[in-house]
PDB file of N, CA, C and O in Angstrom, chain B, residues numbered from 101:
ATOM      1  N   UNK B 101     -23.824  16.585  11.510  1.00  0.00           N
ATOM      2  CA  UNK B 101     -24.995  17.167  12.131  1.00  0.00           C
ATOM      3  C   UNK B 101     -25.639  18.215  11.233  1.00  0.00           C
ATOM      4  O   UNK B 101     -26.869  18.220  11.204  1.00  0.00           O
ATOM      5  N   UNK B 102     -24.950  19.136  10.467  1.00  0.00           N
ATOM      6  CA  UNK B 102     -25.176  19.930   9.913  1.00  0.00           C
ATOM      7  C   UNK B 102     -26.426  19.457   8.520  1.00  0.00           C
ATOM      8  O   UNK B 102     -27.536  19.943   8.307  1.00  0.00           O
ATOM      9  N   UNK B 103     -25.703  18.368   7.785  1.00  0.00           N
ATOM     10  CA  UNK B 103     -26.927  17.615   7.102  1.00  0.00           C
ATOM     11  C   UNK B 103     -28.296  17.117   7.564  1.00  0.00           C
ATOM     12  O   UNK B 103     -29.264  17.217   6.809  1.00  0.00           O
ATOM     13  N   UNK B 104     -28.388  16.658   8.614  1.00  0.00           N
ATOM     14  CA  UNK B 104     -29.736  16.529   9.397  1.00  0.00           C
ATOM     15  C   UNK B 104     -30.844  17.850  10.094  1.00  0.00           C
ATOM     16  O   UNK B 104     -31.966  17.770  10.594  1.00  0.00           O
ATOM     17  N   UNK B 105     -29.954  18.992   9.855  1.00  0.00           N
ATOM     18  CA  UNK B 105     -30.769  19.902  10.217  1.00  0.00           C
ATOM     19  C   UNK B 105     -32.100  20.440   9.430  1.00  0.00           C
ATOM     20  O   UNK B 105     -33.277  20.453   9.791  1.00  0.00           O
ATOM     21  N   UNK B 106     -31.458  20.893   8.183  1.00  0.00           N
ATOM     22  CA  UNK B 106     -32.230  21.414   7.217  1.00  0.00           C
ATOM     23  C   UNK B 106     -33.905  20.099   7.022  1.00  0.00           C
ATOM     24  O   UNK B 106     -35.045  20.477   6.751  1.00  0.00           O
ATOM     25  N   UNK B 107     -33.522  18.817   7.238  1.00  0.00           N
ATOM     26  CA  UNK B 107     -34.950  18.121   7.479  1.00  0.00           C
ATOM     27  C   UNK B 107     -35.898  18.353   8.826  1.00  0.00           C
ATOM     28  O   UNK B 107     -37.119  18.194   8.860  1.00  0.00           O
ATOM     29  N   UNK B 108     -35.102  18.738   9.855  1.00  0.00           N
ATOM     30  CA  UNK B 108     -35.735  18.811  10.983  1.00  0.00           C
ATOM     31  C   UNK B 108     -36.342  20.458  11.082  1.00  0.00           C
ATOM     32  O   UNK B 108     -37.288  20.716  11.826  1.00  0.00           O
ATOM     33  N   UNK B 109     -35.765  21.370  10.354  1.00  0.00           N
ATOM     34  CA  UNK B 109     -36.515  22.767  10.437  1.00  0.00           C
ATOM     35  C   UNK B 109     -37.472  22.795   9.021  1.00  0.00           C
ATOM     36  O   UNK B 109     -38.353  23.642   8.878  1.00  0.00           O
ATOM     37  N   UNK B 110     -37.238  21.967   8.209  1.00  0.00           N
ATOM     38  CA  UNK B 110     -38.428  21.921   7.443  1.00  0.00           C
ATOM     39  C   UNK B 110     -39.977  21.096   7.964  1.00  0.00           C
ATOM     40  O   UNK B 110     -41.134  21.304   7.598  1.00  0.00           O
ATOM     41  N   UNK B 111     -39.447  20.164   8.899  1.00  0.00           N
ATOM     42  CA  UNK B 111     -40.755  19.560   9.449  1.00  0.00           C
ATOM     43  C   UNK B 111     -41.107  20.485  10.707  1.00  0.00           C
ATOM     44  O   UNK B 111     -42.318  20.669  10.835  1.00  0.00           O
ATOM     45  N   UNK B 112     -40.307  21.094  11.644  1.00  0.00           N
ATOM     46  CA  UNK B 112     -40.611  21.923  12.095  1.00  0.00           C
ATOM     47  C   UNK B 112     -41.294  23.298  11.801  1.00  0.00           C
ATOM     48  O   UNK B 112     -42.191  23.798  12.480  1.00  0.00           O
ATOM     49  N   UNK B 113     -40.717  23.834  10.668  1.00  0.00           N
ATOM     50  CA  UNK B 113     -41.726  24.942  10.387  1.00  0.00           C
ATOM     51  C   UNK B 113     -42.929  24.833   9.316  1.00  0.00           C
ATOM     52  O   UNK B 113     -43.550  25.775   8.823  1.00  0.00           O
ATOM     53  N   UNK B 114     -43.089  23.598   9.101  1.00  0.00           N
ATOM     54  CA  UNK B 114     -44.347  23.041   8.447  1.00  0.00           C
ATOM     55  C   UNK B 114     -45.473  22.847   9.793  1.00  0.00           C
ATOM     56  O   UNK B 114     -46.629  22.852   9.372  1.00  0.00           O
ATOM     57  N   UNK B 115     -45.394  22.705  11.071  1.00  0.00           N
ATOM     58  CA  UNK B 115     -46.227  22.270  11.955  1.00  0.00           C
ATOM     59  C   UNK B 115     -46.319  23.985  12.505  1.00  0.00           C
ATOM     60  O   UNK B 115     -47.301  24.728  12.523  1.00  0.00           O
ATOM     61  N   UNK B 116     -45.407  24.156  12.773  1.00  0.00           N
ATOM     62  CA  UNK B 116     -46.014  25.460  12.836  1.00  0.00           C
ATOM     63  C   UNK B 116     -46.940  26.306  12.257  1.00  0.00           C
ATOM     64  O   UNK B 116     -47.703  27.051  12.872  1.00  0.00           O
ATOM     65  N   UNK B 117     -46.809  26.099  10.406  1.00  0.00           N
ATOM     66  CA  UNK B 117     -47.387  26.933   9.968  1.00  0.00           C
ATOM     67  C   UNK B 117     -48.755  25.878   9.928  1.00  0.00           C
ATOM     68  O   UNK B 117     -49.683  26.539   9.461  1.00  0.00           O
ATOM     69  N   UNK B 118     -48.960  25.253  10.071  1.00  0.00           N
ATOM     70  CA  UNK B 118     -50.289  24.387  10.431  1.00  0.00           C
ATOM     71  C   UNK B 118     -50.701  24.623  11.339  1.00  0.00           C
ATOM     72  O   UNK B 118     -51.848  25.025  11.141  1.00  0.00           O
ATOM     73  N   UNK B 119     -50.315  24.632  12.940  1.00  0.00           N
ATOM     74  CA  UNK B 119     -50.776  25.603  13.689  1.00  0.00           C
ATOM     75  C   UNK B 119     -51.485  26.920  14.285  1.00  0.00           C
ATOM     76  O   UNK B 119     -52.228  27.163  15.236  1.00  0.00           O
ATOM     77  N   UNK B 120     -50.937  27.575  13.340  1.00  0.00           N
ATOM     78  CA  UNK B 120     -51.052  28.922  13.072  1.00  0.00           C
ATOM     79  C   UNK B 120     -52.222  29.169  12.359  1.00  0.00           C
ATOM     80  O   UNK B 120     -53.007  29.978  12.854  1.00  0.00           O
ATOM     81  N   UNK B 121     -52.454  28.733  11.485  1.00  0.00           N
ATOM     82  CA  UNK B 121     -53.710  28.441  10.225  1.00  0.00           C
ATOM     83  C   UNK B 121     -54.854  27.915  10.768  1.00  0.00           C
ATOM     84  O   UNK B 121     -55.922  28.327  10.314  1.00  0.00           O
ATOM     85  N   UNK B 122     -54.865  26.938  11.809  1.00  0.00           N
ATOM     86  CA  UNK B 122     -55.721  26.114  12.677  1.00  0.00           C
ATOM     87  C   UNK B 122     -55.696  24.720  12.307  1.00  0.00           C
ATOM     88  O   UNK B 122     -56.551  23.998  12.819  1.00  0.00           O
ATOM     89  N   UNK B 123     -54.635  24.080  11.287  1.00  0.00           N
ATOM     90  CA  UNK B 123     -55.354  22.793  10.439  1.00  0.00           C
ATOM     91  C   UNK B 123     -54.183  21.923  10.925  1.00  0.00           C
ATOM     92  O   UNK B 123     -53.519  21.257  10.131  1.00  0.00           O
ATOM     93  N   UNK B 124     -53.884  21.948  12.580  1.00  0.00           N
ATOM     94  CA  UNK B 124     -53.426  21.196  13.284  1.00  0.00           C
ATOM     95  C   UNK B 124     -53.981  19.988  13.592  1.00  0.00           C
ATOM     96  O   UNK B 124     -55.100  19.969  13.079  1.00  0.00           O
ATOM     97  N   UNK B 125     -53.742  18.890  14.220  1.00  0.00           N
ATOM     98  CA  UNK B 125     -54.740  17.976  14.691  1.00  0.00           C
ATOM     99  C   UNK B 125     -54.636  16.761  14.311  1.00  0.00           C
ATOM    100  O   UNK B 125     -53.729  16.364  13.579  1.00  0.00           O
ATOM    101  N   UNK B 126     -55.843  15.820  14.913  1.00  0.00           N
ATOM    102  CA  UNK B 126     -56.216  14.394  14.530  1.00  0.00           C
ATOM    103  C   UNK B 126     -56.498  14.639  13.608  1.00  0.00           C
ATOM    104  O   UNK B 126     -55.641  14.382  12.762  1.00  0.00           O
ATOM    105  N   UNK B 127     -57.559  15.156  13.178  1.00  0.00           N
ATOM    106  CA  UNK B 127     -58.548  15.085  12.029  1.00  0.00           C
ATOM    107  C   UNK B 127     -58.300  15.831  10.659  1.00  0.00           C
ATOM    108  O   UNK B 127     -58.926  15.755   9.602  1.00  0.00           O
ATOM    109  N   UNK B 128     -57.370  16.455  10.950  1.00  0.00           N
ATOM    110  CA  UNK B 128     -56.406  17.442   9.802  1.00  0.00           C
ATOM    111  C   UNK B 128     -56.554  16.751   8.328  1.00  0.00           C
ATOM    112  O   UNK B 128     -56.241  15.570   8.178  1.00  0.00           O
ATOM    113  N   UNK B 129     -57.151  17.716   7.017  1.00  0.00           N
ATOM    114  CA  UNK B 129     -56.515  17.019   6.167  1.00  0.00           C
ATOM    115  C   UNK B 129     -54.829  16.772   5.667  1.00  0.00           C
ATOM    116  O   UNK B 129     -54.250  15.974   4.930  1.00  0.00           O
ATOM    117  N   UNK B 130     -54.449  17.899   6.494  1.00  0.00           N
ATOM    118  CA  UNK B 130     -52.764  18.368   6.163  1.00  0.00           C
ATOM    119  C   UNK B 130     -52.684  17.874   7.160  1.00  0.00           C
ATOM    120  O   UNK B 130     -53.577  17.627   7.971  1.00  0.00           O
ATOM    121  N   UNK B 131     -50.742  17.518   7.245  1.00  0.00           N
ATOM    122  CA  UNK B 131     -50.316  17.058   8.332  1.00  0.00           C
ATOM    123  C   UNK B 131     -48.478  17.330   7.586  1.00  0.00           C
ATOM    124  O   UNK B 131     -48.232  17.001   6.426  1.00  0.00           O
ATOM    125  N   UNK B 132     -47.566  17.866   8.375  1.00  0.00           N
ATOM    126  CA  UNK B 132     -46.517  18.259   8.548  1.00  0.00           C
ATOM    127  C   UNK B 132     -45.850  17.282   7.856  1.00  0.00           C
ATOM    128  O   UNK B 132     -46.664  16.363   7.764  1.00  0.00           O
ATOM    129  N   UNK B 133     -44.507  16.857   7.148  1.00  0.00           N
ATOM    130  CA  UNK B 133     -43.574  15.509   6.675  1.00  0.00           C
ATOM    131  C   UNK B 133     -43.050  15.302   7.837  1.00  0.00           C
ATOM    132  O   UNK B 133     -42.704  16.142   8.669  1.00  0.00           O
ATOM    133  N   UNK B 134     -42.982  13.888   7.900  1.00  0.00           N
ATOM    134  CA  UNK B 134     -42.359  13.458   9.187  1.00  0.00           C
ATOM    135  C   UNK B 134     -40.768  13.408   8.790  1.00  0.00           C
ATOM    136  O   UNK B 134     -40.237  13.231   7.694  1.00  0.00           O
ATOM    137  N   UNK B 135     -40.294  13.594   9.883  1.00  0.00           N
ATOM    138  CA  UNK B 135     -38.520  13.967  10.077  1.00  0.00           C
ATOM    139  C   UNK B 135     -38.172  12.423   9.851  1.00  0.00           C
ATOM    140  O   UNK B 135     -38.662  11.467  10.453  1.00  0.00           O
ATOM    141  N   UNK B 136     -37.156  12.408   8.783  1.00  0.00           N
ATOM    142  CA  UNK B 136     -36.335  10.995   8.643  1.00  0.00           C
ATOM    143  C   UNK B 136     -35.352  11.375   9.270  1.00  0.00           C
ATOM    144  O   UNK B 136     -34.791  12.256   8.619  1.00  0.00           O
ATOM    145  N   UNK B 137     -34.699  11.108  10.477  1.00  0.00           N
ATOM    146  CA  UNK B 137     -33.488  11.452  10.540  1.00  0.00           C
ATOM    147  C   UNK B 137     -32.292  10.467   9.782  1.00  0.00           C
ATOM    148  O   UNK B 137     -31.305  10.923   9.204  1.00  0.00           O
ATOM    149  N   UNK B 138     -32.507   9.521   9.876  1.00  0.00           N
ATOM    150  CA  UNK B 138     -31.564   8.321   9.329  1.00  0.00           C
ATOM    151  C   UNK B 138     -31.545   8.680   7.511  1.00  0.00           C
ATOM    152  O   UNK B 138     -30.450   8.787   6.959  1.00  0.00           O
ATOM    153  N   UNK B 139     -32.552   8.806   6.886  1.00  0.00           N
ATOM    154  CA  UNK B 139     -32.519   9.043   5.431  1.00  0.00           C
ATOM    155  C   UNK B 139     -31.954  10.088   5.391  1.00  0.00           C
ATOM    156  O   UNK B 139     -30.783   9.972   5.030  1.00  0.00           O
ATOM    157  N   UNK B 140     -32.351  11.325   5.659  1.00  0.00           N
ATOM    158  CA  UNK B 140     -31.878  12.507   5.601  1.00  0.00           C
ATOM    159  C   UNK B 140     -30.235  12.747   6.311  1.00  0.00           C
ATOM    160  O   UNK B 140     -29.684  13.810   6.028  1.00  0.00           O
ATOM    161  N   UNK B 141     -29.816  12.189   6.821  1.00  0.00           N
ATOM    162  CA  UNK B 141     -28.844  11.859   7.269  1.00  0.00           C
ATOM    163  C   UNK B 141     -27.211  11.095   5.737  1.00  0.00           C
ATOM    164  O   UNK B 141     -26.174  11.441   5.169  1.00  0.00           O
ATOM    165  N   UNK B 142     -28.421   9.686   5.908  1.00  0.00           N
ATOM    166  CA  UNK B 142     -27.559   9.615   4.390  1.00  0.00           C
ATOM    167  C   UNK B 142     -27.377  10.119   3.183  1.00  0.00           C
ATOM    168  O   UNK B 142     -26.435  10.077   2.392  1.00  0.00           O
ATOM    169  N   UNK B 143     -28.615  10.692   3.159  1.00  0.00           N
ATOM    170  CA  UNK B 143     -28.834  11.857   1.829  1.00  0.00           C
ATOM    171  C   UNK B 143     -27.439  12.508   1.950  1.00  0.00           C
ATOM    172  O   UNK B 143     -26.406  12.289   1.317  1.00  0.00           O
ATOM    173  N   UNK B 144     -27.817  13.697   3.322  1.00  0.00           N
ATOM    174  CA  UNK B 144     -26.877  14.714   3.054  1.00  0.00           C
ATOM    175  C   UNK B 144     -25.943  14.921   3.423  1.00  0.00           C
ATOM    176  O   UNK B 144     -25.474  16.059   3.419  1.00  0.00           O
ATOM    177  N   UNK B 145     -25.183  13.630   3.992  1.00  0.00           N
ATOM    178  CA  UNK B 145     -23.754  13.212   4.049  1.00  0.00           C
ATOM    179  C   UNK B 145     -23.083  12.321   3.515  1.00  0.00           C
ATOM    180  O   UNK B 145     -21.854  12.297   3.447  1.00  0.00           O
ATOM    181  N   UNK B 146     -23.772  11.593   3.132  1.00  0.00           N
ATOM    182  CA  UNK B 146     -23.094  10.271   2.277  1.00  0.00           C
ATOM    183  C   UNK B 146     -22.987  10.473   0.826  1.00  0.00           C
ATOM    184  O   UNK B 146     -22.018  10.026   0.214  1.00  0.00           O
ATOM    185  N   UNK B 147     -24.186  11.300   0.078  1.00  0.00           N
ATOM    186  CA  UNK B 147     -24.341  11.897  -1.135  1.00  0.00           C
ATOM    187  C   UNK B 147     -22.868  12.766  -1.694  1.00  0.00           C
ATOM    188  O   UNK B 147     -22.134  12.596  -2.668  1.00  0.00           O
ATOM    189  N   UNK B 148     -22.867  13.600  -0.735  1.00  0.00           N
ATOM    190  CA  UNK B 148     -21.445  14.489  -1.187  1.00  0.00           C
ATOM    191  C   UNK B 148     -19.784  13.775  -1.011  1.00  0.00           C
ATOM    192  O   UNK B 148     -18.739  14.256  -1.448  1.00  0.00           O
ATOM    193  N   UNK B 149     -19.953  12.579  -0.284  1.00  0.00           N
ATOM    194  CA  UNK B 149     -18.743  11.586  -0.336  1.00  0.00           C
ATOM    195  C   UNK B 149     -18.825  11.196  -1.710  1.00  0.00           C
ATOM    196  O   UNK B 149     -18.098  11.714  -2.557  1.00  0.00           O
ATOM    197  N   UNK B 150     -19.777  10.196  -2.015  1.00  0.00           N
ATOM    198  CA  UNK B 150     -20.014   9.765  -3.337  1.00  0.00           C
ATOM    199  C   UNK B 150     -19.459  10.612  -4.337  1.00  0.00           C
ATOM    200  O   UNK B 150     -18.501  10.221  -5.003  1.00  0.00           O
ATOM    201  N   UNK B 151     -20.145  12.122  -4.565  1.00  0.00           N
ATOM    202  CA  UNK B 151     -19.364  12.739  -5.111  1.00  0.00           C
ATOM    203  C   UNK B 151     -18.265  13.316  -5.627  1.00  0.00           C
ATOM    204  O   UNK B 151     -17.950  13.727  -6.744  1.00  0.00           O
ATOM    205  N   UNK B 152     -17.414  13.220  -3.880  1.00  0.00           N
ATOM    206  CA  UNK B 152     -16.080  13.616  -4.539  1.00  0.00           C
ATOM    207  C   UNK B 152     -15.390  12.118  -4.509  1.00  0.00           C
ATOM    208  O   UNK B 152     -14.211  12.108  -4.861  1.00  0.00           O
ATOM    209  N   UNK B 153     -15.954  10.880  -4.143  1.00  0.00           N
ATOM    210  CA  UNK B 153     -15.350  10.065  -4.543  1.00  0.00           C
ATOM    211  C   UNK B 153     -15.347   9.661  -6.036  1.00  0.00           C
ATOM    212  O   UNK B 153     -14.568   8.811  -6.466  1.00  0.00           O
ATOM    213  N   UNK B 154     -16.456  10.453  -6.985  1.00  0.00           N
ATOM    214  CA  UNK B 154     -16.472  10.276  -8.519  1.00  0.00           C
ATOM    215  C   UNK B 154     -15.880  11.394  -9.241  1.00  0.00           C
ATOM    216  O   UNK B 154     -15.685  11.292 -10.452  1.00  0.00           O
ATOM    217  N   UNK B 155     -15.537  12.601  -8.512  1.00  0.00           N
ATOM    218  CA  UNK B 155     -14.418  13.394  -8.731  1.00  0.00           C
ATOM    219  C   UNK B 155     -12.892  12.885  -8.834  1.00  0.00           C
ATOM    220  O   UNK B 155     -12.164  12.907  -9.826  1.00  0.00           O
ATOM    221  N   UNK B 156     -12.625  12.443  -7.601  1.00  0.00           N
ATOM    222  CA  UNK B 156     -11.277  12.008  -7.689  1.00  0.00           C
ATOM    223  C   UNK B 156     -10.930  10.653  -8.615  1.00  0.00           C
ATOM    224  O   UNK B 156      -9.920  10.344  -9.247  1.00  0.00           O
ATOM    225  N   UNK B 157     -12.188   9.999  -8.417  1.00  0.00           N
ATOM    226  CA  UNK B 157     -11.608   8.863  -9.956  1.00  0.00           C
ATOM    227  C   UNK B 157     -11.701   9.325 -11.314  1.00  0.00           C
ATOM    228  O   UNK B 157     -11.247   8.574 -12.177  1.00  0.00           O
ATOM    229  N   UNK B 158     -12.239  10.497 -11.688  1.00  0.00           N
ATOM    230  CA  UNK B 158     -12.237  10.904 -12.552  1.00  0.00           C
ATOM    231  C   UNK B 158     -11.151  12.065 -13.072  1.00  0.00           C
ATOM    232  O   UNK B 158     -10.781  12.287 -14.225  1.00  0.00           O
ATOM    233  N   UNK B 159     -10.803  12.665 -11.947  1.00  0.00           N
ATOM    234  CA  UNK B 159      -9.159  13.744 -11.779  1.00  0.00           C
ATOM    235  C   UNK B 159      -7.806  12.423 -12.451  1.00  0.00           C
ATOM    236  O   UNK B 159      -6.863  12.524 -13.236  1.00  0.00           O
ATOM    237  N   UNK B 160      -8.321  11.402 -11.724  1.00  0.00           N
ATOM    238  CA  UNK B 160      -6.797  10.213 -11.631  1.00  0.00           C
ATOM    239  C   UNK B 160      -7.061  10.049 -13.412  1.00  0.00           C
ATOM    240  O   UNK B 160      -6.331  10.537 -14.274  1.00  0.00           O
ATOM    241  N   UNK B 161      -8.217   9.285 -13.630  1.00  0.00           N
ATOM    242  CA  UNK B 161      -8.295   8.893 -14.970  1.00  0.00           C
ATOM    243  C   UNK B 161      -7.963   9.987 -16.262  1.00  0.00           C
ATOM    244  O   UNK B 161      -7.613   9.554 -17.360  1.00  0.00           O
ATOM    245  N   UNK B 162      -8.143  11.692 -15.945  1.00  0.00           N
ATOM    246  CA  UNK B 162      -7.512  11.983 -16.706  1.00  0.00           C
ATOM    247  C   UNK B 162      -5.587  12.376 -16.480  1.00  0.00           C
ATOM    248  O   UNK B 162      -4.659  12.775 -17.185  1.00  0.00           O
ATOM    249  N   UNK B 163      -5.758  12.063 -15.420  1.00  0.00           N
ATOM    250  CA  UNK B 163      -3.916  11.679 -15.220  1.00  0.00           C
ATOM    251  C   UNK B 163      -3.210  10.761 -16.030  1.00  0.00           C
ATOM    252  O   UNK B 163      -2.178  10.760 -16.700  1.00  0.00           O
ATOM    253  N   UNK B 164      -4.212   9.902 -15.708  1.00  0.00           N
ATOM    254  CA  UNK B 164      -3.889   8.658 -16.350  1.00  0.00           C
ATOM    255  C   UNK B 164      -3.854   8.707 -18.496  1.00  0.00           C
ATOM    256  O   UNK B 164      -3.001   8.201 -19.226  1.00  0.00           O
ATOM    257  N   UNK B 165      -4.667   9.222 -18.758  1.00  0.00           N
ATOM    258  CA  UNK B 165      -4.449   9.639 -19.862  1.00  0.00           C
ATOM    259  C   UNK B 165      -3.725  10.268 -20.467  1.00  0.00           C
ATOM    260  O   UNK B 165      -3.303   9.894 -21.562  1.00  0.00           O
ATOM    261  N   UNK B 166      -3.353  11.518 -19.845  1.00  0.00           N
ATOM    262  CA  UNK B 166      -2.503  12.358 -19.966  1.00  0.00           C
ATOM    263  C   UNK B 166      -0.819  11.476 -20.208  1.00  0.00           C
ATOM    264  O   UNK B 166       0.088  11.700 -21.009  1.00  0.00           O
ATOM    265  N   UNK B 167      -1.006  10.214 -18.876  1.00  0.00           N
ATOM    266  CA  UNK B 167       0.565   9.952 -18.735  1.00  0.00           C
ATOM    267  C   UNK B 167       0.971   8.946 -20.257  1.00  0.00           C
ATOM    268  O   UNK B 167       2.054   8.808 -20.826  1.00  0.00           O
ATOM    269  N   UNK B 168      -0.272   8.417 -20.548  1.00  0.00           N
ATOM    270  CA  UNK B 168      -0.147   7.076 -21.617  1.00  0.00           C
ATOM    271  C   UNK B 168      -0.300   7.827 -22.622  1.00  0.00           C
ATOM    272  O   UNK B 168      -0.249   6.997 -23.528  1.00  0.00           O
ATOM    273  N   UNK B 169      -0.463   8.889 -23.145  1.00  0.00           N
ATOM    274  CA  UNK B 169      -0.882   9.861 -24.655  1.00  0.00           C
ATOM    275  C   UNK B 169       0.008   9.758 -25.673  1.00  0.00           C
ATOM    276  O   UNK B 169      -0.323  10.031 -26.826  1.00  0.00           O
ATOM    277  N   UNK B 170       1.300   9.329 -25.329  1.00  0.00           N
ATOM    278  CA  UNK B 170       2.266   9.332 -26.234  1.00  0.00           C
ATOM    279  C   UNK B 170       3.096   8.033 -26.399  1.00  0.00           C
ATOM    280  O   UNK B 170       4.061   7.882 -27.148  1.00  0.00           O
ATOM    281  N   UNK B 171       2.599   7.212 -25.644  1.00  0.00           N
ATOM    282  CA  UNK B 171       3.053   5.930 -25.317  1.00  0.00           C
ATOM    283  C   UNK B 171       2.404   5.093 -26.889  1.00  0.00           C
ATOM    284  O   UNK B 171       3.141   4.580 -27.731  1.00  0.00           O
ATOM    285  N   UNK B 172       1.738   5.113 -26.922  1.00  0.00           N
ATOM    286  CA  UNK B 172       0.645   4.064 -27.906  1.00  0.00           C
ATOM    287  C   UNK B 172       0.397   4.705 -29.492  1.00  0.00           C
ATOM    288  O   UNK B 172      -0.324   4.110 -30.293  1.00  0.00           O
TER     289      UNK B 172
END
């Protein structure tokens, strides 16, 4: 949940500050980013798996080096 927030208070306080200004509306040339929840979602939870899943193959592989160094 925590990853999906930061998209939803950025589209939220973009309409606000459009509001506020007056350049709310149909006819607006501005208009707020619409909330992905599903993208933003995989972004900012699936992104940091990836990560430490290319951490830990990369921790093993220098294990792995380490163990064969004197072998060959």
């Amino acid at each position: 949940m925590a990853g999906v927030v930061p998209g939803v208070l950025t589209s939220a306080a973009a309409s606000l500050v459009l509001h506020r200004v007056g350049l709310a509306g149909a006819h607006s040339p501005v208009m707020a980013p619409p909330v992905n929840l599903i993208g933003s979602m995989v972004r900012n939870l699936l992104l940091p798996l990836l990560v430490l899943a290319f951490a830990e193959a990369f921790r093993r592989g220098g294990e792995l080096a380490r163990d064969v160094e004197g072998l060959v």
